[in-house]
N, C-alpha and C positions, 0 to 999 in steps of 0.2 A: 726599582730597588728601594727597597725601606730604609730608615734612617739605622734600625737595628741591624739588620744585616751589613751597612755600609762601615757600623762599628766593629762588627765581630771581625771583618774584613782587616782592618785598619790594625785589632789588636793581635792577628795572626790567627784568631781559630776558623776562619773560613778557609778552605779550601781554593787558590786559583783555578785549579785547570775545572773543579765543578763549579766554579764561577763562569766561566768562560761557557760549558755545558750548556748552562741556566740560560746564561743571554740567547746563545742561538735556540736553544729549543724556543724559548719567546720571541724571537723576530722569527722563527719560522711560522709558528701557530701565526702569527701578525698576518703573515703574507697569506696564509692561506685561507685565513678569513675574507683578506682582501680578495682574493681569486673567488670565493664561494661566495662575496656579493656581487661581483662581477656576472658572473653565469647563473646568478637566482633567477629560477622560474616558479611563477610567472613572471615578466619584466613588472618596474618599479610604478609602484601606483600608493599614491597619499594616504594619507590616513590619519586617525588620531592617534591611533600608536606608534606611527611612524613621522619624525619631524622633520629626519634628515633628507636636504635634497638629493635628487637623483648625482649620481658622479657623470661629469664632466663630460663624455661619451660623446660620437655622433650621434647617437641615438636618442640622446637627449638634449640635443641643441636646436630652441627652438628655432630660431631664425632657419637655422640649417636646414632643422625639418621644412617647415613653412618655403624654403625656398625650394624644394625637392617637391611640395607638394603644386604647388601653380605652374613647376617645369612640365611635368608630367602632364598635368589637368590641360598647358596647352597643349600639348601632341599629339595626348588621344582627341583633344575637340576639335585640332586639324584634321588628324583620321575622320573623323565620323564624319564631316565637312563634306572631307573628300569623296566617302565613301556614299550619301545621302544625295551628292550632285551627280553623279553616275548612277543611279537610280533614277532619278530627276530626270536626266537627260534621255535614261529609257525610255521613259513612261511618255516623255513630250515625243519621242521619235511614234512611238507604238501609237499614241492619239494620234497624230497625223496620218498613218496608215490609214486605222480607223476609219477617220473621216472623208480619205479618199475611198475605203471598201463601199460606204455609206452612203457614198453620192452613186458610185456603180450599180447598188440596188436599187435607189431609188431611180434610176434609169430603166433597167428593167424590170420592174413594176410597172413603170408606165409604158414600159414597149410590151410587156403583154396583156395587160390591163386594152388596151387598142385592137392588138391584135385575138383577144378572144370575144371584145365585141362584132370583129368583124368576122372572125370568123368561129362562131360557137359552138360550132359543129365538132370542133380539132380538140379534142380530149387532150393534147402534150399542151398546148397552148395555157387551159387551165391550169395543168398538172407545176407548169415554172413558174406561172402566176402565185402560187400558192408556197410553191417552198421560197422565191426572192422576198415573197413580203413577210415568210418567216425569218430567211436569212436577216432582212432590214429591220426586224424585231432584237434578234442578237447582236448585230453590230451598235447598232442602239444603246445597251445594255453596256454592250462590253464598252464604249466610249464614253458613256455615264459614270462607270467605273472607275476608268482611266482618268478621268476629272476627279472624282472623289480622290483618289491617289495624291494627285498633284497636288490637291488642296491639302491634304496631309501631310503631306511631304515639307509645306511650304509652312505647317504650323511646329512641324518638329523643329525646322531653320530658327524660326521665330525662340522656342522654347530652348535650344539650344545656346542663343543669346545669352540666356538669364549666366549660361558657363562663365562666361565672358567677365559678368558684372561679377562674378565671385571671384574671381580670380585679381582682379583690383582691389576688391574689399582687402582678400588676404594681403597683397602688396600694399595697400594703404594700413594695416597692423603692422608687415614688416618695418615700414617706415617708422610707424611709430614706435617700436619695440626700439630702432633701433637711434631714434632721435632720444629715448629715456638712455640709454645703454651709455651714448655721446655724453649727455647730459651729468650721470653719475658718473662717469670715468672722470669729467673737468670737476665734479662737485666734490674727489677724494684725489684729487692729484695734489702732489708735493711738490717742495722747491728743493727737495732732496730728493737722487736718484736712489732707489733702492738697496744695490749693489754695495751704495757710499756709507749706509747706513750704520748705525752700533747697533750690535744682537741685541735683541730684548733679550731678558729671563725667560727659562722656559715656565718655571715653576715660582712662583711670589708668596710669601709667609701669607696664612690666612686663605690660600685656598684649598678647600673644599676635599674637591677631590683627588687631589695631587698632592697632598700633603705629606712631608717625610718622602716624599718619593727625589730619586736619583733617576736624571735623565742616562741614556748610554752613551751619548759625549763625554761625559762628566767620569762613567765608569772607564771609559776608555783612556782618558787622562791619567788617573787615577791609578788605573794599570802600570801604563806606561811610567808614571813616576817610580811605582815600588818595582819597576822591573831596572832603573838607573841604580836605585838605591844595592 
């Protein structure tokens, strides 16, 4: 409220109840500004036309964030843990298979490797000779495989690690975020409790932008006196 209208007021040619009008239409616009930055999309991001920090929000608290982000980041790298050692343990069950199928071929290889020297006349004799030392081609393979696997397996474990070391780093920020946080709260603390305190002014001669202005305490006061009168 302007220092003019607080006159006209004072001398009778304003109207109360379009006084009263006035305020709420302006605390509503207020509120509803505040709601409309509330729900601005896209969410709040810097700038140089924008100075103001984000409001207060979980979704702007960094700690908060920061602690929601290494909670998660360990769960899912438990999951994966979990779910890469059961793979793991596959693949060692399936290798040992393997390398019992592998020692069987190589057994009958040599039992008919023998048995078509002695007797070369026997066409089936060749015929197993030739599909076991294929067979002992593929088990080969496939147990070459099965190692390559493991060893993959065991460099994801390895790389996986690095989750680990990040998830400290962000806990070693939290700390520090939260040792500056300590730090400024002792660095503006009083020996007065706040509660205890005398109101500051809301509005001080020589400012700016508040100038001639009437807070709505002050209106409300105000009211209330000419409504005694």
């Amino acid at each position: 409220m302007t220092q003019e209208e607080l006159d006209a007021l004072m001398s009778g040619e304003m109207d109360l109840d379009g006084l009263e009008d006035e305020v709420a239409a302006e605390e509503a616009l207020e509120d509803e500004a505040f709601e409309e930055l509330e729900s601005k999309e896209p969410p709040y991001r810097p700038s140089a036309k924008n100075h103001m920090p984000p409001p207060p929000i979980d979704d702007h608290k960094m700690v908060h964030q920061l602690d929601d982000v290494t909670k998660e980041s360990e769960e899912k790298a438990t999951q994966i843990f979990d779910i890469i050692e059961g793979i793991s343990n596959d693949v060692n069950d399936a290798d040992t298979k393997a390398r019992e199928n592998v020692a069987i071929l190589e057994s009958n290889v040599a039992l008919f490797e023998t048995l078509t020297q002695k007797f070369p006349g026997v066409e089936v004799f060749k015929e197993q000779l030739i599909k076991n030392k294929n067979a002992l081609i593929s088990a080969n393979e496939l147990l070459e495989t099965l190692q390559n696997s493991s060893d993959s397996i065991m460099n994801v474990m390895d790389i996986m690690q690095y989750q680990d070391i990040h998830r400290q780093k962000i806990e070693r920020v939290i700390n520090v975020m939260r040792a500056l946080s300590g730090y400024m709260n002792a660095l503006f603390e009083g020996r007065i409790d706040d509660d205890k305190r005398v109101a500051s002014a809301t509005h001080l001669p020589g400012d700016r932008s508040t100038e001639d202005v009437v807070s709505n305490d002050e209106i409300e006061a105000l009211l209330a006196s000419l409504g005694k009168k």
